[in-house]
C-alpha positions as CSV (number, residue, x, y, z in Angstrom):
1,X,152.2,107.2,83.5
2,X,153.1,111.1,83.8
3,X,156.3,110.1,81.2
4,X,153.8,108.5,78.6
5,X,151.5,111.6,78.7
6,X,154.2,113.8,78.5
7,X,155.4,111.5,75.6
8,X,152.3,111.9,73.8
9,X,151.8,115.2,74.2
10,X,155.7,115.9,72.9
11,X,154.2,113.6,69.7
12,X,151.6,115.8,68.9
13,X,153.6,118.9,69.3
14,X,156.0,117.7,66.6
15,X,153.2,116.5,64.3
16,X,151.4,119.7,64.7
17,X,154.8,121.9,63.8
18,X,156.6,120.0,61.0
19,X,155.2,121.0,58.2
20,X,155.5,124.8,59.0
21,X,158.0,125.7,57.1
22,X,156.8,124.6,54.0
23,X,156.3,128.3,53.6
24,X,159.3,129.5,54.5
25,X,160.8,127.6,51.5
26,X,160.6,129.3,48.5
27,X,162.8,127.6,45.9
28,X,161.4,124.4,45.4
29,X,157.8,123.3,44.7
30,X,156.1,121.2,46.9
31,X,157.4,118.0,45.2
32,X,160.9,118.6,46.0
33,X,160.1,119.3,49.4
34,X,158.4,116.2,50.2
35,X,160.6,113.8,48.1
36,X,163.4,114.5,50.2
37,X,161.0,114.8,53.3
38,X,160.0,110.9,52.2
39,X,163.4,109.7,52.0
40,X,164.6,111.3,54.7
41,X,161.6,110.8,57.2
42,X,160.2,107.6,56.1
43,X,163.7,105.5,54.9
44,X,166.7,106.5,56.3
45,X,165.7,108.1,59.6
46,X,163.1,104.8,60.2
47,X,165.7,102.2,59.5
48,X,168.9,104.4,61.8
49,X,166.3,104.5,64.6
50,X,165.0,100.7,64.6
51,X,168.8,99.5,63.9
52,X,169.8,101.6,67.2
53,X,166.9,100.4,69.7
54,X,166.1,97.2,68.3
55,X,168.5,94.2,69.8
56,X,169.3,91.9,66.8
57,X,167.4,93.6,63.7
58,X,168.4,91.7,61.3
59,X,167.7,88.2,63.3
60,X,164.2,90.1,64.4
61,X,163.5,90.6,60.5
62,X,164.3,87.0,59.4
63,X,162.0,85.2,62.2
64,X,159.3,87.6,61.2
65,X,159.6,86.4,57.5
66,X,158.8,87.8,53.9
67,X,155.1,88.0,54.3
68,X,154.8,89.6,57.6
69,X,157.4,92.4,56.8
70,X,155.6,92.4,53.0
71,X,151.8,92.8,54.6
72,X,153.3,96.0,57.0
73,X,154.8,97.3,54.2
74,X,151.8,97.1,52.3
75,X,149.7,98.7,54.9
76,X,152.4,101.7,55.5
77,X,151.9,102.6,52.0
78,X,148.3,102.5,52.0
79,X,148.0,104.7,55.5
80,X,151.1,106.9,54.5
81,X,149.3,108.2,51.4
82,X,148.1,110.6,54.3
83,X,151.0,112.3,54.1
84,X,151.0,114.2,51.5
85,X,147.4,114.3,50.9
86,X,147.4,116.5,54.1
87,X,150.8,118.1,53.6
88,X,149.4,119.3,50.3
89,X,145.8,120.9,51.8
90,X,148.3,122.9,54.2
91,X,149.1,126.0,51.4
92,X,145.4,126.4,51.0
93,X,143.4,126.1,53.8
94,X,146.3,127.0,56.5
95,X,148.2,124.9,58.9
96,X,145.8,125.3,61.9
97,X,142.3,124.1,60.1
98,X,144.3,121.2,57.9
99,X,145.7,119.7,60.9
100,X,142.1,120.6,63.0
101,X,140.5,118.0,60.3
102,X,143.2,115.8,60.1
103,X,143.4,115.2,63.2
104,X,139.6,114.8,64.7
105,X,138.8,112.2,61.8
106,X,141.9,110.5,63.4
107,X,140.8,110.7,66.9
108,X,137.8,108.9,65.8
109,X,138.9,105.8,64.2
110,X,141.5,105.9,67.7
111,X,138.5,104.6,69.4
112,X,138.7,101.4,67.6
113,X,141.1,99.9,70.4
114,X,138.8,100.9,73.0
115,X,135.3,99.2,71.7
116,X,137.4,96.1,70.7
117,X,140.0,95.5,73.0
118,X,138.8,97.3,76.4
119,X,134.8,97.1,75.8
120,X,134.3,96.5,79.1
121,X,136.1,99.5,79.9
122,X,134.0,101.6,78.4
123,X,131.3,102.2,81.3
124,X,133.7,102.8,84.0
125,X,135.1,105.7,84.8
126,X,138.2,106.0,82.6
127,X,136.0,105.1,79.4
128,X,133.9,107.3,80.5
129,X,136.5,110.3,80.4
130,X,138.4,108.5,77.0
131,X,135.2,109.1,75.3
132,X,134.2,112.6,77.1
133,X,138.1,113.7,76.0
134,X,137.6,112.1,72.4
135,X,134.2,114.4,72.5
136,X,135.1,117.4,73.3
137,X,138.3,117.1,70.8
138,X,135.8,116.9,67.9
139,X,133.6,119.7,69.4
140,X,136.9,122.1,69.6
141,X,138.0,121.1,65.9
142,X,134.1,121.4,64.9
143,X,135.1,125.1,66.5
144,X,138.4,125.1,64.2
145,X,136.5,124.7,61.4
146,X,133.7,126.9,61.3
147,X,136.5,129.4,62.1
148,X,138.6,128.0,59.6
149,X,135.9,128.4,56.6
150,X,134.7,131.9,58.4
151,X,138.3,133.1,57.5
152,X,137.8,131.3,54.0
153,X,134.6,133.6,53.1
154,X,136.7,136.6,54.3
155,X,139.6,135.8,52.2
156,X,137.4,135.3,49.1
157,X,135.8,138.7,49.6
158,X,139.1,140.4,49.6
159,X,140.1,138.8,46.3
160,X,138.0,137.3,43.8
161,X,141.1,136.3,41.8
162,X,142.0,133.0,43.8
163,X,145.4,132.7,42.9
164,X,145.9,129.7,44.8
165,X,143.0,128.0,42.4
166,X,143.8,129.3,39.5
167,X,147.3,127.5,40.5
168,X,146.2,124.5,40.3
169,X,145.9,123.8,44.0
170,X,143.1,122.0,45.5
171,X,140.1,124.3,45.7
172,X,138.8,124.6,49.5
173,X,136.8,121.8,49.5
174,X,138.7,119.4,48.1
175,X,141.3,120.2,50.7
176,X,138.6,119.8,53.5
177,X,138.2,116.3,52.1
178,X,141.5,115.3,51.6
179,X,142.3,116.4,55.5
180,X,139.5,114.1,56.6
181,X,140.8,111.0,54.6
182,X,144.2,111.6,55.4
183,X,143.1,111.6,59.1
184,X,141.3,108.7,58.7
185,X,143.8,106.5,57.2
186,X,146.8,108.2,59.1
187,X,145.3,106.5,62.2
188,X,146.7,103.0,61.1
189,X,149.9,103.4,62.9
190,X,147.9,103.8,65.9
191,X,145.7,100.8,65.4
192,X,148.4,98.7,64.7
193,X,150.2,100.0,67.8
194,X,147.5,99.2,69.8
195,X,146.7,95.6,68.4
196,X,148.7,92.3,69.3
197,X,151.3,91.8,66.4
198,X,153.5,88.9,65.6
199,X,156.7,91.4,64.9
200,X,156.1,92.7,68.8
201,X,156.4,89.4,69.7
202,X,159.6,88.4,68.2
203,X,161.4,91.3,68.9
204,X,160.7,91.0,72.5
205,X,162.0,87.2,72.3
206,X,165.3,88.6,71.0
207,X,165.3,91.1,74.5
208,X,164.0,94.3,72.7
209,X,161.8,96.9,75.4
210,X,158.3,97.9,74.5
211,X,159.5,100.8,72.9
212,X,162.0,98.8,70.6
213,X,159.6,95.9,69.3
214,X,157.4,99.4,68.6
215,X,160.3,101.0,66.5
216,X,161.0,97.1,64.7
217,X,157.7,97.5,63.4
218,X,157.4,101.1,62.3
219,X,160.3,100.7,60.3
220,X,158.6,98.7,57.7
221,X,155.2,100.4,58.3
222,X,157.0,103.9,57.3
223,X,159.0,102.1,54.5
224,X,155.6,101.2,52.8
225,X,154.9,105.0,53.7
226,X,158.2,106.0,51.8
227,X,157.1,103.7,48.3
228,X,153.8,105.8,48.0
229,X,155.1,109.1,49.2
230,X,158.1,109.0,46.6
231,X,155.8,107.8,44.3
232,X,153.6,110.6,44.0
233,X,155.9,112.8,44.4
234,X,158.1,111.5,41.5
235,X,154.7,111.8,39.7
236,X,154.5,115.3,40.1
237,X,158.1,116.3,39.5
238,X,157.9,114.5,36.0
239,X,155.0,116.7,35.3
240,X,155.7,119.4,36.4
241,X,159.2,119.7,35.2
242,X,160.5,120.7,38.7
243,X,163.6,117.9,38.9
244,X,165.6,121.2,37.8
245,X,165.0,123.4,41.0
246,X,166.9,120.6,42.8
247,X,169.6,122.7,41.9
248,X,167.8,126.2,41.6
249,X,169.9,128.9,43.8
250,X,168.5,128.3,47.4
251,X,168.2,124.6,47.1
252,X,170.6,124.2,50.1
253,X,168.7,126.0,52.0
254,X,165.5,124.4,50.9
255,X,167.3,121.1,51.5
256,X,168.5,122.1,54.9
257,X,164.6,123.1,56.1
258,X,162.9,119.8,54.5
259,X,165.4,117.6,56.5
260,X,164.4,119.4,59.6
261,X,160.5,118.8,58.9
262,X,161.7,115.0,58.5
263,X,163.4,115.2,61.8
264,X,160.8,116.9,63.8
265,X,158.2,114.4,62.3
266,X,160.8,111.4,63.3
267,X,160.8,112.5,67.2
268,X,157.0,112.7,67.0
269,X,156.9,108.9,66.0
270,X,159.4,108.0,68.6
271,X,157.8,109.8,71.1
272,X,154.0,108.1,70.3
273,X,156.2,104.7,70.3
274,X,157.6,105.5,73.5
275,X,154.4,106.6,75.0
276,X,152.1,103.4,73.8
277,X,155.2,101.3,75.3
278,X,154.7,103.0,78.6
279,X,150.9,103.0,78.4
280,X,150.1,99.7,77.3
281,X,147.3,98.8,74.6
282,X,144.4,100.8,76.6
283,X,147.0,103.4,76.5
284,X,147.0,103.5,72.6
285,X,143.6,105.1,72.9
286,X,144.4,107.7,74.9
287,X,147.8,108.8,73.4
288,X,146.4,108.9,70.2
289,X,143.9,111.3,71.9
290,X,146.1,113.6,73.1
291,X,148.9,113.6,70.5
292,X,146.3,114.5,67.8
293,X,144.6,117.6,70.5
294,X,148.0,118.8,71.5
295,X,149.0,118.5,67.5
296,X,145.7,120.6,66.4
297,X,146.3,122.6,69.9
298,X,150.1,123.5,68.5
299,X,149.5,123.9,64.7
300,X,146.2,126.7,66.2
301,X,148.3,128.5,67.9
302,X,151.0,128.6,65.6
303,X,148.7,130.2,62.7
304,X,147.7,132.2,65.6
305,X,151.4,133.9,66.2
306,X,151.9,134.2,62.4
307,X,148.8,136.3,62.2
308,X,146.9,133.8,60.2
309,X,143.8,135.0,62.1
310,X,141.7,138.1,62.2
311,X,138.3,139.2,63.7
312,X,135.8,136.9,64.2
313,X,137.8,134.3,63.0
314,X,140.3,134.4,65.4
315,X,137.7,134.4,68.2
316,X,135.6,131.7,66.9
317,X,139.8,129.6,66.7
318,X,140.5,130.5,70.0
319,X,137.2,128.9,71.4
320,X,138.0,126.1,69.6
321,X,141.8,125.7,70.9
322,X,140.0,126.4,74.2
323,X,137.9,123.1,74.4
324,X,141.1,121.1,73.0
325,X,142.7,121.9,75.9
326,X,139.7,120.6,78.2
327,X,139.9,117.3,76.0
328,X,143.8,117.3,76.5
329,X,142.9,117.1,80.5
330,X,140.0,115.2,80.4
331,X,142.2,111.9,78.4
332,X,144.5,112.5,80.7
333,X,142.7,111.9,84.0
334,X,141.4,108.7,81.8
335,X,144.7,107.4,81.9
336,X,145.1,108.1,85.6
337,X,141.6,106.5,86.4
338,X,142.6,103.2,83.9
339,X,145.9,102.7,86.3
340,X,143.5,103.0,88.8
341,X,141.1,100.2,87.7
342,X,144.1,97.9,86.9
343,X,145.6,98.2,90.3
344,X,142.3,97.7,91.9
């Protein structure tokens, strides 16, 4: 159990760091980052990962058939359009609210498992602390974004300009949006996770753990990812006539950076898959839970360090990181109370 929390909490660490240094990389536009992020992070690292824990791939692939793999591939693409709907709220809204709002309209739809597959969990005392964890998360990112918007207001004081707008960018609005769909739809992994699937099934027959029938069906999930990820971003490089900075004078080490982000958001997925094979279906619900707190938890603090807030901001953030933590312990003991129940 302690593994799995640990797990999960390691999960939303990653997810809550990998995209911060997107500002540290100056050369290329955001399209070059994330098409090499895509490739990297949602192809070739996906496929390596299940071809290394996943007894007989290939075998596990052809007993699953063409319409199974098709369908998950399908529904990858759809839920990993939150990718880069959140990665590109990030430059305008900061790293700590973005991933705030990405991650509590996640948490929410997490709870899906729990009122379909453990309903008669719910009154007893670890659905009882699932939901007072899940609670509390959206009260401390509710926190994270009335700082969040606080620091907004500020911001627009000290400049009336708006460069970032004026840019192009997504005004702050529309980024407030785009973090709560992307949240939303992000959360498919988990559901899927959490859910009986015929791929779980037949890589088990061919002697795969928990954690490898997991990793045979996120390669094709994050492959569907890849198609609309690479899609867009192909999109924007045509328009934008930024295939050339590919090649501009610091593209190595703009390359160098984006493969780290790719890597760091690779062990997060690994991590989550490990934890729900330790934790079991019920689990689902409460990794989820605390890989998206620990991820808003990280990416707070982080904007924290790099003096992103000020003032009454900053106090208003630091509440808000404070009750995340509270919800981090309060899943936690949910898991210890549903091991509990089960032995009992």
């Amino acid at each position: 159990m302690i593994l799995g929390l640990m797990l999960a909490i390691s999960c939303g660490a990653s997810w809550g760091l990998y995209l911060a240094p997107m500002r540290l990389v100056k050369a290329w536009k955001w399209e070059n980052i994330w098409a090499l992020w895509s490739v990297v992070g949602l192809l070739i690292g996906p496929l390596l990962v299940a071809i290394f824990t996943v007894p007989h791939y290939w075998l596990v692939n052809r007993d699953v058939g063409v319409g199974i793999l098709a369908l998950t591939v399908l529904v990858g693409a759809v839920s990993g359009m939150s990718g880069f709907l959140y990665s590109m709220t990030v430059p305008v809204i900061g790293l700590g609210l973005a991933t705030a709002l990405n991650g509590g309209s996640s948490m929410v739809m997490a709870l899906l498992p729990l009122f379909i597959l453990h309903r008669n969990t719910v009154l007893h005392t670890s659905g009882v602390l699932t939901l007072l964890g899940v609670g509390l998360a959206v009260v401390g990112i509710s926190y994270c974004g009335k700082g969040g918007g606080l620091r907004e207001k500020e911001a627009e004081g000290q400049s009336q300009e708006q460069p970032q707008q004026k840019a192009g960018k997504l005004t702050f609005l529309k980024s407030v949006v785009a973090c709560c769909i992307a949240g939303a739809i992000s959360s498919g992994m988990n559901v899927a996770l959490a859910f009986p699937n015929p791929i779980f099934d037949v890589a088990h027959k061919y002697g795969s753990s928990d954690f490898g029938a997991a990793n045979a069906f996120l390669a094709p999930y994050l492959i569907g990812g890849f198609f609309s990820n690479i899609l867009y971003s192909a999109y924007l490089l045509r328009k934008n006539s930024s295939f050339s900075r590919f090649v501009a004078p610091g593209a190595l080490r703009c390359a160098l950076w984006s493969v780290f982000m790719a890597v760091v958001f690779l062990f997060g997925v690994s991590a989550y898959a490990g934890a729900v094979g330790l934790m079991g279906s019920f689990g689902a619900v409460i990794a989820w839970g605390l890989s998206m707190a620990a991820m808003i938890l990280i990416s707070g603090i982080w904007d924290l360090y790099v003096g992103e807030w000020k003032g009454q901001p900053l106090k208003i953030m630091a509440l808000g990181i404070g009750v995340l933590m509270i919800a981090i312990v309060a899943l936690s003991f949910a898991e210890y109370f549903h091991q509990i129940e089960t032995i009992t």
